[in-house]
matplotlib code that plots the C-alpha trace (Angstrom):
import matplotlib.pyplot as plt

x = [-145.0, -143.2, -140.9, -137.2, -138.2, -141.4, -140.1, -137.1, -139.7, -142.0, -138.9, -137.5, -141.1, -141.5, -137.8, -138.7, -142.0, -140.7, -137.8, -140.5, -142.9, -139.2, -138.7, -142.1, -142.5, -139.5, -140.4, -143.5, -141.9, -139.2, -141.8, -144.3, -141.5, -140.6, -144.0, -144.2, -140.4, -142.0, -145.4, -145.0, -148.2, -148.8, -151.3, -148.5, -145.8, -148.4, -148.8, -145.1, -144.8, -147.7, -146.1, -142.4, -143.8, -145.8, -142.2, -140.3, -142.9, -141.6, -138.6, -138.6, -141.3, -138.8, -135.5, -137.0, -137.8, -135.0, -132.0, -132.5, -134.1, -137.5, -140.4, -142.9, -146.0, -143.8, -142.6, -146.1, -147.3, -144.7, -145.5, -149.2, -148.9, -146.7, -149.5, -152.2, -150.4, -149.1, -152.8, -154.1, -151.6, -152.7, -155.9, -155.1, -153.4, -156.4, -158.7, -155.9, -155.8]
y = [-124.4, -122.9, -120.4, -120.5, -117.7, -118.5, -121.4, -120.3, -117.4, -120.3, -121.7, -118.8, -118.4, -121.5, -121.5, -117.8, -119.4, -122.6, -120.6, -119.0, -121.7, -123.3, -120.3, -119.7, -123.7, -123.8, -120.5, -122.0, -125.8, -124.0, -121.7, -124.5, -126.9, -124.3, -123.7, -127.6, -127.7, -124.7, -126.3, -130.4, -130.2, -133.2, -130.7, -128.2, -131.4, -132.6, -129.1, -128.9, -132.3, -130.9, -128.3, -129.4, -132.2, -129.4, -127.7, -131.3, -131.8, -128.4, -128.9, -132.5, -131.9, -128.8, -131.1, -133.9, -131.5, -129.2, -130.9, -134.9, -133.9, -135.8, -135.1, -132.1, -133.9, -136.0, -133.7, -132.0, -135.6, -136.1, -132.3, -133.0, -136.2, -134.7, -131.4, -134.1, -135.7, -132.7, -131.3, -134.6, -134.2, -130.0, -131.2, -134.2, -131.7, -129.5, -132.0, -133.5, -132.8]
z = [-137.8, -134.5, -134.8, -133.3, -131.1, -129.8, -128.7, -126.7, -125.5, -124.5, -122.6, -121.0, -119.6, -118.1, -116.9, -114.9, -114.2, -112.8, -111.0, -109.1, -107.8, -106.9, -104.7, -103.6, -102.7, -100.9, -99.0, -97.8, -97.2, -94.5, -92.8, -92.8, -91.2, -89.2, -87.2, -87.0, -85.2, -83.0, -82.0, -82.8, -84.6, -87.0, -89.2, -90.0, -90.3, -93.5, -94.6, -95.0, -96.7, -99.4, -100.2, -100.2, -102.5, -104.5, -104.8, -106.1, -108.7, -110.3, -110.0, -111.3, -114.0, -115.4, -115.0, -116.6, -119.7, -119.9, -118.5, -119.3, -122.8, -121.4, -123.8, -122.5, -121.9, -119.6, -117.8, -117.4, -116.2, -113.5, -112.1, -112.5, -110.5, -107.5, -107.2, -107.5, -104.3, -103.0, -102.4, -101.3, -98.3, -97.6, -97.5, -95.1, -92.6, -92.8, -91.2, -88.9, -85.5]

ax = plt.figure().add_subplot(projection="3d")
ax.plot(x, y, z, "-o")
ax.set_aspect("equal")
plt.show()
């Protein structure tokens, strides 16, 4: 059985934790976006989609659990998908030209 308190502690960790990549992710997304404005390279235009769709997944998986009362595993599905894709695109704009 789960305690009341470990549970919001468990919450209130993934909120700062989710908080974070959110701020993090978006960092990246805008500097990333911001080299491709400055140079019109299509490498750093993917590198800012992977990441900006790194960023969405946390912030969807998180809203989906938290705000819309989706279950966890749901939630952790959704983020796990949009990281999955989110890397398959960094990886694309390493080999681009």
């Amino acid at each position: 059985m789960v305690h009341t308190t470990t549970t919001t502690s468990i919450a209130t960790g993934i909120i700062v934790v989710k908080t974070g990549i959110l701020i993090l992710g978006g960092l990246i997304t805008y500097f990333s976006l911001k080299a491709y404005r400055k140079t019109g390279t299509r490498a750093l235009r993917a590198l800012a989609m992977g990441f900006g769709i790194i960023t969405l997944g946390a912030l969807l998986g998180g809203t989906f659990d938290f705000i819309l009362g989706v279950d966890l595993a749901t939630g952790l599905l959704i983020d796990a998908i949009l990281t999955f894709v989110g890397f398959a695109v960094i990886t694309y704009s390493l080999y681009a030209d």
